[in-house]
N, CA and C atoms of all chains as a GROMACS GRO file, in nm:
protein
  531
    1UNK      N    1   1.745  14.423  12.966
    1UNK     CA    2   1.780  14.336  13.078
    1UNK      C    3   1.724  14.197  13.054
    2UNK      N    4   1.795  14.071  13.075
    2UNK     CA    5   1.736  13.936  13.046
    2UNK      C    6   1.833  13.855  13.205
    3UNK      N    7   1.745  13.825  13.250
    3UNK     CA    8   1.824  13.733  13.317
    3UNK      C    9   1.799  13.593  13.300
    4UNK      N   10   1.857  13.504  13.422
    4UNK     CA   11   1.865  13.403  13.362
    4UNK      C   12   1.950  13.308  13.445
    5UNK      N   13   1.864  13.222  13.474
    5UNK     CA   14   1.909  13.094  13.551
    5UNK      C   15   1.879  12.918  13.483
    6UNK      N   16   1.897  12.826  13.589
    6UNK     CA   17   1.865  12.695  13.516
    6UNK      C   18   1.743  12.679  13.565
    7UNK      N   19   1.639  12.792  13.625
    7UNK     CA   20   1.478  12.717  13.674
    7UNK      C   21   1.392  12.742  13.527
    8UNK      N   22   1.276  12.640  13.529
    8UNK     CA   23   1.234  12.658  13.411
    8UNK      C   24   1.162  12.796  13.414
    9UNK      N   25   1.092  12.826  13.282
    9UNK     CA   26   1.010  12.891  13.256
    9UNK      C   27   0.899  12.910  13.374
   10UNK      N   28   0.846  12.821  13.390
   10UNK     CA   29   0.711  12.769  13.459
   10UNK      C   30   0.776  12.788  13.642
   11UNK      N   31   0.885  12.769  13.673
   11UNK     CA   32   0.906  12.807  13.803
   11UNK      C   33   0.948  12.996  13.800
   12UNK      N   34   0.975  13.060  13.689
   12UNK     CA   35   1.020  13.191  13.664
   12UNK      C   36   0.858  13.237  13.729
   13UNK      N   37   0.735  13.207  13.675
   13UNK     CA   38   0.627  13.267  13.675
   13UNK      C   39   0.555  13.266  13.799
   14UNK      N   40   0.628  13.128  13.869
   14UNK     CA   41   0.588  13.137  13.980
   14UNK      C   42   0.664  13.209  14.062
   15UNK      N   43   0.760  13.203  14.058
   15UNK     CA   44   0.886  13.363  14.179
   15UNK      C   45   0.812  13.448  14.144
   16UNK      N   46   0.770  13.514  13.993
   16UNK     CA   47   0.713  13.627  13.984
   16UNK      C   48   0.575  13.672  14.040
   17UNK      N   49   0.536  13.565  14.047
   17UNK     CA   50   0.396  13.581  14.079
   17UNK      C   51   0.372  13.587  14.258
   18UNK      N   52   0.434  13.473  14.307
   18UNK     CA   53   0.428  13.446  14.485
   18UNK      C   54   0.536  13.592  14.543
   19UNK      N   55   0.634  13.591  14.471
   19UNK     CA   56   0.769  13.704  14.575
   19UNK      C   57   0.777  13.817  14.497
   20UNK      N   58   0.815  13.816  14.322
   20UNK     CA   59   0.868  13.942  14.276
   20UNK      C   60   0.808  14.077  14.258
   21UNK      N   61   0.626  14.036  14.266
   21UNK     CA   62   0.575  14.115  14.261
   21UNK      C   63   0.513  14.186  14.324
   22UNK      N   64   0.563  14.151  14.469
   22UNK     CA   65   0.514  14.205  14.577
   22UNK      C   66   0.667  14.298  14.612
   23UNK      N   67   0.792  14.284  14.542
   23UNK     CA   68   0.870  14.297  14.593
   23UNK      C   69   0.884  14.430  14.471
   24UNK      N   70   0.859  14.464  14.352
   24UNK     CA   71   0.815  14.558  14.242
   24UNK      C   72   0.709  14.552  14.196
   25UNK      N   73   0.616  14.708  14.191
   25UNK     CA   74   0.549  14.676  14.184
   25UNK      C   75   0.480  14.636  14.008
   26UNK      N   76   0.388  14.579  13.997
   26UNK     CA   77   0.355  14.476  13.865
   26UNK      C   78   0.445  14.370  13.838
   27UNK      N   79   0.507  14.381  13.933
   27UNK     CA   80   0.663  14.239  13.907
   27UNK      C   81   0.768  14.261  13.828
   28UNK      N   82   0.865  14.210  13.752
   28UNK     CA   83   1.031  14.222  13.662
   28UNK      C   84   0.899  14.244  13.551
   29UNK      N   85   0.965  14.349  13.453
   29UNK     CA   86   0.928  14.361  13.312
   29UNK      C   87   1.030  14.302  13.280
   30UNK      N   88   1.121  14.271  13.284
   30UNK     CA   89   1.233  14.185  13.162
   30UNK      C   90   1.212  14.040  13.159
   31UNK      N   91   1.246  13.999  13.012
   31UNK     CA   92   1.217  13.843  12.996
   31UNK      C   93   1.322  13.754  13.104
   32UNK      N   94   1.254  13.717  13.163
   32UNK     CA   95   1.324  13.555  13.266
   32UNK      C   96   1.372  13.435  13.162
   33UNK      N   97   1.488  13.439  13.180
   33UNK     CA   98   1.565  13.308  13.082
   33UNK      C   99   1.548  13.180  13.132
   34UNK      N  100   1.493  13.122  13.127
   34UNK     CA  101   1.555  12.951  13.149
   34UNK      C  102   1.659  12.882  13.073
   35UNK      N  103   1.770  12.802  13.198
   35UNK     CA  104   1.867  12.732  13.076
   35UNK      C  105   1.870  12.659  13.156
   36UNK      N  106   1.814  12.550  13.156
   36UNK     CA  107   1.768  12.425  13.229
   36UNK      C  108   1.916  12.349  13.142
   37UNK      N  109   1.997  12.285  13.191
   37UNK     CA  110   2.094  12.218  13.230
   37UNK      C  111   2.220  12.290  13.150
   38UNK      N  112   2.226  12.419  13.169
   38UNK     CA  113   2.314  12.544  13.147
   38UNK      C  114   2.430  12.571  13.117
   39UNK      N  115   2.316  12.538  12.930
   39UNK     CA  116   2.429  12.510  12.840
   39UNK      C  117   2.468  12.699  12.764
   40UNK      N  118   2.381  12.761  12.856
   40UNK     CA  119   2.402  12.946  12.824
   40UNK      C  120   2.478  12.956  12.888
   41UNK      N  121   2.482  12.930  13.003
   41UNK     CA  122   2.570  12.965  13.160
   41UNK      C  123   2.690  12.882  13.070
   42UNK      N  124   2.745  12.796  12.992
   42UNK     CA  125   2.810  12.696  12.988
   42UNK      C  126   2.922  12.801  12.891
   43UNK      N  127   2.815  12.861  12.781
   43UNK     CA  128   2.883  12.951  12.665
   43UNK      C  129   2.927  13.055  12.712
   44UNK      N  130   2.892  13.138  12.835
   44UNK     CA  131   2.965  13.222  12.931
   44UNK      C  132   3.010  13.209  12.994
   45UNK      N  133   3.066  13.042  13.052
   45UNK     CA  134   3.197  13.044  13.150
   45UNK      C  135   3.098  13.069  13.275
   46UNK      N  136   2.982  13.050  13.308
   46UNK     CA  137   2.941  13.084  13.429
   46UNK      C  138   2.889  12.966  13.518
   47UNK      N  139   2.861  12.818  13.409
   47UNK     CA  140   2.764  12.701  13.458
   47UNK      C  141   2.876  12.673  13.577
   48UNK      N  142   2.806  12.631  13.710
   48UNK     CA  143   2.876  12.545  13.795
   48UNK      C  144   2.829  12.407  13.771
   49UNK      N  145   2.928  12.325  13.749
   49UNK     CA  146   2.883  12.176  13.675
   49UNK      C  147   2.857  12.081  13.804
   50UNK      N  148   2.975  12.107  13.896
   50UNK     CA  149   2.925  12.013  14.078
   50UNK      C  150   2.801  12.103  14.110
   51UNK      N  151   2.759  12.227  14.116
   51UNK     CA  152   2.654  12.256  14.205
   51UNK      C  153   2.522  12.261  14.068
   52UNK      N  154   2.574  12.232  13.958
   52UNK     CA  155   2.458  12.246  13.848
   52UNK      C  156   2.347  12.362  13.832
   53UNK      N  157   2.422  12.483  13.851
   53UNK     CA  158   2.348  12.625  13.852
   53UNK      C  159   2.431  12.707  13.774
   54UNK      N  160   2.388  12.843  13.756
   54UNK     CA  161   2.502  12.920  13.710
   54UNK      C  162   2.530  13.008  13.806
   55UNK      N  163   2.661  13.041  13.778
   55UNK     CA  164   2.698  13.134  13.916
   55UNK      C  165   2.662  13.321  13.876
   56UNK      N  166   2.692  13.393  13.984
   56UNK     CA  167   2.660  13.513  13.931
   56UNK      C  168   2.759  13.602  13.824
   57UNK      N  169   2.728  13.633  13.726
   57UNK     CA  170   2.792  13.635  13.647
   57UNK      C  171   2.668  13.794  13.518
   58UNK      N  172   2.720  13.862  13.535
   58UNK     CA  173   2.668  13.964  13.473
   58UNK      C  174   2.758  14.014  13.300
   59UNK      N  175   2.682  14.082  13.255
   59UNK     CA  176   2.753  14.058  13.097
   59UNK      C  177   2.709  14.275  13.022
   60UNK      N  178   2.763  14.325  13.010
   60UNK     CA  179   2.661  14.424  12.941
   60UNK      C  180   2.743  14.410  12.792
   61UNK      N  181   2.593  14.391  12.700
   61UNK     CA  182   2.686  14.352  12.607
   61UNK      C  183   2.622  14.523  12.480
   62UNK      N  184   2.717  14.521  12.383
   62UNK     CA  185   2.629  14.658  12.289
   62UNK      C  186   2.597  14.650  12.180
   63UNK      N  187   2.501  14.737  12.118
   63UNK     CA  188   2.458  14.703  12.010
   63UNK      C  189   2.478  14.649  11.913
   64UNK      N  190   2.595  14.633  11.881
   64UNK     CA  191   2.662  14.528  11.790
   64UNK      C  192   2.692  14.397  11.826
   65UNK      N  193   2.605  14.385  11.926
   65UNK     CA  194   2.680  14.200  11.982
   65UNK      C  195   2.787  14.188  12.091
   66UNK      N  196   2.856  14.304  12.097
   66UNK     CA  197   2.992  14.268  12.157
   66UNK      C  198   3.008  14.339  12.313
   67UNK      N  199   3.050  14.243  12.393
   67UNK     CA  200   3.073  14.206  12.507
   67UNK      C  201   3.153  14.310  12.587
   68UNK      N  202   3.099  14.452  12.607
   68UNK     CA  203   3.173  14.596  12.689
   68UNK      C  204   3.217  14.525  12.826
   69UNK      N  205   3.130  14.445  12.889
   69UNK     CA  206   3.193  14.466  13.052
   69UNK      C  207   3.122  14.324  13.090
   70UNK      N  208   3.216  14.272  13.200
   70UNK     CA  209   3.154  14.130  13.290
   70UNK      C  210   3.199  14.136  13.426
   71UNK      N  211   3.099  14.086  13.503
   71UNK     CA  212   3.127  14.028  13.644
   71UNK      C  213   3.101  13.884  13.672
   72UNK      N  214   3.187  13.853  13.771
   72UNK     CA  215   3.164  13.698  13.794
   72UNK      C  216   3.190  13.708  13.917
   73UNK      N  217   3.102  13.720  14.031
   73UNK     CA  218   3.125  13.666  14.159
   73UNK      C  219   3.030  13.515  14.243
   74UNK      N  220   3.126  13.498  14.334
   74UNK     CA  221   3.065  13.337  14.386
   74UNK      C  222   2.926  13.350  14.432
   75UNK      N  223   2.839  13.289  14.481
   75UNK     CA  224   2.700  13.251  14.468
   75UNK      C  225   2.706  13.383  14.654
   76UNK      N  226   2.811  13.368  14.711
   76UNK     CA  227   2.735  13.447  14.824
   76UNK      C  228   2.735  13.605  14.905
   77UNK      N  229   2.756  13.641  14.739
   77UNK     CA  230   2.757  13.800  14.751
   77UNK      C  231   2.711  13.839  14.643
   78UNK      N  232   2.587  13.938  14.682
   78UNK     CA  233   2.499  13.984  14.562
   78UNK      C  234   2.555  14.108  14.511
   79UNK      N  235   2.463  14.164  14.397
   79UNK     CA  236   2.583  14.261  14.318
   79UNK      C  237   2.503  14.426  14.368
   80UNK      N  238   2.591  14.500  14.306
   80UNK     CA  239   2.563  14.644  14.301
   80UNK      C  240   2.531  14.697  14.216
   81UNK      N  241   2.338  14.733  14.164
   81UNK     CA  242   2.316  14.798  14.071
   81UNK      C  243   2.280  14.904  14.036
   82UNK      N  244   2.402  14.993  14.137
   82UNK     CA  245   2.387  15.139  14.065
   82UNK      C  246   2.531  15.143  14.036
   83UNK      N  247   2.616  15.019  14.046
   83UNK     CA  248   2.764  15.010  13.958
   83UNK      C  249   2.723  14.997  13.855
   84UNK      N  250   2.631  14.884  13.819
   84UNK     CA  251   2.586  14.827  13.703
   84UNK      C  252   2.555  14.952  13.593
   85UNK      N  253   2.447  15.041  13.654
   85UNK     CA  254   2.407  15.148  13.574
   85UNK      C  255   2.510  15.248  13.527
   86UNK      N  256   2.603  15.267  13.623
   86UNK     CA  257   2.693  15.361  13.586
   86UNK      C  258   2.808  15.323  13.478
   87UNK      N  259   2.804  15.201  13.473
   87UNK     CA  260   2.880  15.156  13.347
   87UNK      C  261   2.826  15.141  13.249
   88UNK      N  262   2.679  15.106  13.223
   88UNK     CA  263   2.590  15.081  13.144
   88UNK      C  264   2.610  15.263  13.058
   89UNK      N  265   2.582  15.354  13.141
   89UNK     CA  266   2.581  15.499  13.103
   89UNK      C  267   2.728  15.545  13.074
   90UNK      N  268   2.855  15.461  13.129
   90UNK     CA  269   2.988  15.553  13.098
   90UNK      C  270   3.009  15.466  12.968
   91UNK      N  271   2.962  15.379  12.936
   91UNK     CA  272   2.950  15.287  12.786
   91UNK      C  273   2.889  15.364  12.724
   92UNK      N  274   2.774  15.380  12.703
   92UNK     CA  275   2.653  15.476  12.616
   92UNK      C  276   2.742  15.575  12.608
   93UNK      N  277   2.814  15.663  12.705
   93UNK     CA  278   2.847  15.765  12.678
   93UNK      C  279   3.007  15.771  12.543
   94UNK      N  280   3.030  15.699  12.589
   94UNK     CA  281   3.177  15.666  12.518
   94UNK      C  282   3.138  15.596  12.386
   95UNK      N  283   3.010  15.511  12.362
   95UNK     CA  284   3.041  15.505  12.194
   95UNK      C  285   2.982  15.654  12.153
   96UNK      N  286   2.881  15.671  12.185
   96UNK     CA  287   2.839  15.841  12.128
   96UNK      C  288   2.919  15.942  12.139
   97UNK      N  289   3.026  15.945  12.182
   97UNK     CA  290   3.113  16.065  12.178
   97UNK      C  291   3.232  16.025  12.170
   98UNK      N  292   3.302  15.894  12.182
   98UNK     CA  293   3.415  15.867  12.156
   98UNK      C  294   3.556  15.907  12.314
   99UNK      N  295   3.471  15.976  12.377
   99UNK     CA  296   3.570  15.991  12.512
   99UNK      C  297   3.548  15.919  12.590
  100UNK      N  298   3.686  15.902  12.631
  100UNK     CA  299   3.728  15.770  12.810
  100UNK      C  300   3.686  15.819  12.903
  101UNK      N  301   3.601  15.748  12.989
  101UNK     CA  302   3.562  15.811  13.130
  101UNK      C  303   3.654  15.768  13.239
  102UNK      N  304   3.651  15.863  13.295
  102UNK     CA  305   3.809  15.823  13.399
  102UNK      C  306   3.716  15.743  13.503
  103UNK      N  307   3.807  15.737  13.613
  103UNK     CA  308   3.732  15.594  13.733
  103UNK      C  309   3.615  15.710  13.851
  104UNK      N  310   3.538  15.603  13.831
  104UNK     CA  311   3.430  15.671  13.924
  104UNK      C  312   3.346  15.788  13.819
  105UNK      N  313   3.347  15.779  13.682
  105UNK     CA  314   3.301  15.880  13.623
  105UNK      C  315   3.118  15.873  13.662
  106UNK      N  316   3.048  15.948  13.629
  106UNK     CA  317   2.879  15.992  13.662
  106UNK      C  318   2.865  16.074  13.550
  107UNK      N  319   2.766  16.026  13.429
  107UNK     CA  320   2.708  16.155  13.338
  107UNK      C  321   2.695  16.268  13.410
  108UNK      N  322   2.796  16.378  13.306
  108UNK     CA  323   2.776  16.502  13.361
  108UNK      C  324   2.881  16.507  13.416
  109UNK      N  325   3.018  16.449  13.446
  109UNK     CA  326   3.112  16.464  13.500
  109UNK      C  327   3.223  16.477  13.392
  110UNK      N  328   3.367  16.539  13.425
  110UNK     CA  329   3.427  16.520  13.306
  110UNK      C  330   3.505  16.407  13.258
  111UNK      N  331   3.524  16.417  13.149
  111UNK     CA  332   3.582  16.287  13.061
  111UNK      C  333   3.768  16.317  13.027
  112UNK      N  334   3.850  16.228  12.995
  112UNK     CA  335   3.968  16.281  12.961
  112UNK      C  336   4.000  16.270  12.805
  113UNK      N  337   4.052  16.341  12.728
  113UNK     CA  338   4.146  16.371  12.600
  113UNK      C  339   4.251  16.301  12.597
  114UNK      N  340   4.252  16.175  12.568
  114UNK     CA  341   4.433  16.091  12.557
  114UNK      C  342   4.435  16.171  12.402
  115UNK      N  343   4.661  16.169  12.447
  115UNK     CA  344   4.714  16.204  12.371
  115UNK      C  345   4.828  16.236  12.432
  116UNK      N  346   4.896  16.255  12.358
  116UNK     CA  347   5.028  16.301  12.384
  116UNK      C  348   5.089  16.433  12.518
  117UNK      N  349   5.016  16.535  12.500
  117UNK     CA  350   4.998  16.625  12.592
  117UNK      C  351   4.962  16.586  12.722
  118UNK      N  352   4.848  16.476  12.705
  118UNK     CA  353   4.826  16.422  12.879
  118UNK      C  354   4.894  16.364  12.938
  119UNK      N  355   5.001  16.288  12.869
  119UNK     CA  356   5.078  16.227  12.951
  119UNK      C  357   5.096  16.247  13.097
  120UNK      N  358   5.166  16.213  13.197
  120UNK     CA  359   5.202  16.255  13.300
  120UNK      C  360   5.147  16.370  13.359
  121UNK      N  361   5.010  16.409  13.251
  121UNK     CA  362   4.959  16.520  13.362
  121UNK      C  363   4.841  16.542  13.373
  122UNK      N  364   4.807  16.384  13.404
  122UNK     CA  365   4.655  16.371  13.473
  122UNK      C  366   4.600  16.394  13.591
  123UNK      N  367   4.715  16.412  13.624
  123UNK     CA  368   4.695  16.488  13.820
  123UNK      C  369   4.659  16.642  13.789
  124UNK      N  370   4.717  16.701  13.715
  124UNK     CA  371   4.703  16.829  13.684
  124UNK      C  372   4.530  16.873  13.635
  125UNK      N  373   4.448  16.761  13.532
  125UNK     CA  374   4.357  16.803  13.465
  125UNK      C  375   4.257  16.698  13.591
  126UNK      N  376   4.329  16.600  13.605
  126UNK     CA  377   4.145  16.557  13.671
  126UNK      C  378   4.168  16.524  13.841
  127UNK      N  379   4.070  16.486  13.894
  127UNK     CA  380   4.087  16.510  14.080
  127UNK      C  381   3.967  16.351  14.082
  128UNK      N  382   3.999  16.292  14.150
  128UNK     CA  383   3.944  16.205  14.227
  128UNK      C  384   3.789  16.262  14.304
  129UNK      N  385   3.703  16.290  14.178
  129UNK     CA  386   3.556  16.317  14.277
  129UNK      C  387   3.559  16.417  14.119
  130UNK      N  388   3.597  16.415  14.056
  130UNK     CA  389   3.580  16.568  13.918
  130UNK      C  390   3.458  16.510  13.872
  131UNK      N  391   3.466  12.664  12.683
  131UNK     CA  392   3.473  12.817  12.649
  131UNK      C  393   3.383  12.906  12.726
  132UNK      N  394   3.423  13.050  12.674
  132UNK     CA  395   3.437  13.101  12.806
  132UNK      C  396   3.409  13.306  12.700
  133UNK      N  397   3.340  13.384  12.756
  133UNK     CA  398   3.351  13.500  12.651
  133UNK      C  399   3.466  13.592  12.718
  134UNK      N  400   3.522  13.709  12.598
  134UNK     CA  401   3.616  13.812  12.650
  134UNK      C  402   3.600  13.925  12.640
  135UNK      N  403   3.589  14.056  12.704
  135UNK     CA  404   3.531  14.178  12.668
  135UNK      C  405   3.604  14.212  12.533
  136UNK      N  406   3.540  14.266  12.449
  136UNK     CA  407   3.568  14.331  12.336
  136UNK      C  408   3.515  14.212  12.220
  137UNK      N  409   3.509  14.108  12.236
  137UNK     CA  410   3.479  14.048  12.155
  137UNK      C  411   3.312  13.999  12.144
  138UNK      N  412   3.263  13.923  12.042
  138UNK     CA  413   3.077  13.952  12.023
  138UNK      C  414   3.079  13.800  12.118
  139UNK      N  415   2.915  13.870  12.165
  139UNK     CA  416   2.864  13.760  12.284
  139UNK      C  417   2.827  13.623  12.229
  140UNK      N  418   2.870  13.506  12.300
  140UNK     CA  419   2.797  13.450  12.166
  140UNK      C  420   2.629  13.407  12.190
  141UNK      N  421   2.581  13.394  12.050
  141UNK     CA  422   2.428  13.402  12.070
  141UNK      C  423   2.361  13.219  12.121
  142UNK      N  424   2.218  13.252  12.170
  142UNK     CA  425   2.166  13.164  12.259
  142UNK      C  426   2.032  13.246  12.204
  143UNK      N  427   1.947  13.065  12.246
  143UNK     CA  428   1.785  13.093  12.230
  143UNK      C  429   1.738  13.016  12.376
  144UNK      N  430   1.650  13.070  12.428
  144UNK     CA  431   1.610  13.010  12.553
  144UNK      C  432   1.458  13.071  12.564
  145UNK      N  433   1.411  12.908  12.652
  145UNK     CA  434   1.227  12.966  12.713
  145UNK      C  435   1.228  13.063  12.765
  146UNK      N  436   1.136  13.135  12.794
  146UNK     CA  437   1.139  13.257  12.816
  146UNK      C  438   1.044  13.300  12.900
  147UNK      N  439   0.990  13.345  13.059
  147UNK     CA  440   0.844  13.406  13.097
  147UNK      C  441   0.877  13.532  13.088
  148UNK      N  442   0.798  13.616  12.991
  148UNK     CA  443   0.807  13.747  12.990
  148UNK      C  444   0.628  13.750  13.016
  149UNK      N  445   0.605  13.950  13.014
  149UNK     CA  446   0.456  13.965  13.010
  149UNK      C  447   0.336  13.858  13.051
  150UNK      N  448   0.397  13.797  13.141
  150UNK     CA  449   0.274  13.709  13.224
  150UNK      C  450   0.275  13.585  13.089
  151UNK      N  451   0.314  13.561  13.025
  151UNK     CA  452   0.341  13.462  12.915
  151UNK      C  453   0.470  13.418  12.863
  152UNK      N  454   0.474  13.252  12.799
  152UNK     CA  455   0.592  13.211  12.745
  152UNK      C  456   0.637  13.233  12.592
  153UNK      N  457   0.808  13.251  12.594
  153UNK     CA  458   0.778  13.271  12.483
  153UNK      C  459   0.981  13.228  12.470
  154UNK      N  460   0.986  13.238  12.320
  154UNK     CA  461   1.154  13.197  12.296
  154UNK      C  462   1.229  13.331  12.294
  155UNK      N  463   1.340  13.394  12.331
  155UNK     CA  464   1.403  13.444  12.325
  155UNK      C  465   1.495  13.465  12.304
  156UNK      N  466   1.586  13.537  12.162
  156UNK     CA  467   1.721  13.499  12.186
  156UNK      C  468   1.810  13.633  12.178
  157UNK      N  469   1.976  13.621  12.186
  157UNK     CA  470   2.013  13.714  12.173
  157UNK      C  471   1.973  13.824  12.030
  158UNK      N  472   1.987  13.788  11.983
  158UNK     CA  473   2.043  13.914  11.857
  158UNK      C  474   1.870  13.928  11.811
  159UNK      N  475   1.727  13.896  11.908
  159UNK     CA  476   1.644  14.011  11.918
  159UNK      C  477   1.634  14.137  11.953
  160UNK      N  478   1.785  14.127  12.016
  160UNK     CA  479   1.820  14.251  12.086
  160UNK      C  480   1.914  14.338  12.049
  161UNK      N  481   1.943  14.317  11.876
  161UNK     CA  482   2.030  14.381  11.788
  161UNK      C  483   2.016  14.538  11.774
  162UNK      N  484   2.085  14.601  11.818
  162UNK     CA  485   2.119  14.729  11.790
  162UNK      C  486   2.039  14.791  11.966
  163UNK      N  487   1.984  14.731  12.062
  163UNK     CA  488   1.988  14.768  12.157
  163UNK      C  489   2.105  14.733  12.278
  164UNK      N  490   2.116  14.806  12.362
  164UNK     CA  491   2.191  14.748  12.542
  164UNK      C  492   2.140  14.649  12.551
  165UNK      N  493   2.226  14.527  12.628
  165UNK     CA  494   2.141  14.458  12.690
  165UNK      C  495   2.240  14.406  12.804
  166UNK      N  496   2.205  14.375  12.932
  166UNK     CA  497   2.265  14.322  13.041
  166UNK      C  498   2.211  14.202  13.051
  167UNK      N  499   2.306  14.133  13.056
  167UNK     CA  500   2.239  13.978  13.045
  167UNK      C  501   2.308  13.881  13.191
  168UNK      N  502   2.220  13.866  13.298
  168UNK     CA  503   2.252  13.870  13.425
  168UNK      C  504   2.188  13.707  13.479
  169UNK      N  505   2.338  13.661  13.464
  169UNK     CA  506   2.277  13.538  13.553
  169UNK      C  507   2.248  13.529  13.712
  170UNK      N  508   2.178  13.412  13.744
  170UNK     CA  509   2.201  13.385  13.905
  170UNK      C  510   2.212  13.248  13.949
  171UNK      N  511   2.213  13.206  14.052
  171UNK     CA  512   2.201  13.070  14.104
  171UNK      C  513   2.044  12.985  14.081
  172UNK      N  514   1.959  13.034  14.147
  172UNK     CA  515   1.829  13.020  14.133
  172UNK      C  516   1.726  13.109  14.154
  173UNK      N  517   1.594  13.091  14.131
  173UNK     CA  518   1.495  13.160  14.215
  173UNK      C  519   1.478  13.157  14.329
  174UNK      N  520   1.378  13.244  14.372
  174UNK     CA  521   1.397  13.222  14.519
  174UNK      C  522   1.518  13.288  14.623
  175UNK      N  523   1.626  13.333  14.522
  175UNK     CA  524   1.769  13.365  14.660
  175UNK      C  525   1.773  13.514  14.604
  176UNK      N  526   1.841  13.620  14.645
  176UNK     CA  527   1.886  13.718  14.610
  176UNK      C  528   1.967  13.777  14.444
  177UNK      N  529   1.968  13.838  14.436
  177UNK     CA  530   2.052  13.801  14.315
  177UNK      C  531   2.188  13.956  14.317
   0.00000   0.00000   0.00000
């Protein structure tokens, strides 16, 4: 986990220190990014250049560098992170085994077999809650 | 520009407060692990 805004370094330590760590306890273990005039936010399409911040904008990227999943919503709705996790885990699960997780999947739930045979009969093998 | 799923993130070095200390950080320290890389507006607001 890295997050990451345009406050410096030196204001990161202070959120952590006055709010975050009263709010978890020992405070965020993940490194706090600074991108003071957000030229990171800029390389992800996320910098707002009139409000000079980055907007919310989430990334899970995988071991090879490359970019599985993104969100981008406006500054006044915060996100959902047990969506976050569950994609984080239906990713993990799918390079290690190579199967598609259908919608709403949860480790431990089942996965589907594309191919020819499934066609038209995914109503038949999977249920909305499987 | 702007990134697209399936394609590699591109890499960045930035200050860093981790472990009660500063330090540089960039992507591809994080080669061959997950990583969620989560912006926000500022400190201080929700995220």
């Amino acid at each position: 986990m890295l997050s990451c805004s345009v406050d410096s370094q030196f204001t990161h330590k202070i959120w952590q220190e006055v709010e975050l760590s009263k709010m978890v306890d020992g405070g965020v273990q993940f490194p706090m990014l600074s991108d003071t005039g957000g030229k990171i936010g800029n390389l992800y399409g996320v910098y707002d250049e009139e409000g000079g911040v980055n907007i919310r904008g989430r990334f899970i990227i995988d071991p090879d560098g490359v970019v599985q999943a993104m969100e981008v919503l406006t500054p006044p709705v915060g996100r959902n992170f047990t969506e976050l996790i569950r994609q984080v885990q239906a990713f993990q699960h799918v390079r290690e085994t190579g199967e598609p997780t259908p919608a709403g999947w949860q480790p431990g739930k089942k996965t589907l077999k594309p191919g020819p045979d499934l066609v038209g009969k995914v109503w038949e093998t999977w249920k909305i809650g499987d | 520009m702007s990134v697209k799923v399936g394609q590699k993130a591109p890499e960045f070095e930035a200050n860093a407060f981790v472990d009660g200390g500063f330090k540089k950080v960039k992507l591809s320290d994080y080669k061959d692990k997950w990583v969620v890389l989560c912006f926000y507006p500022g400190d201080f607001t929700f995220v």
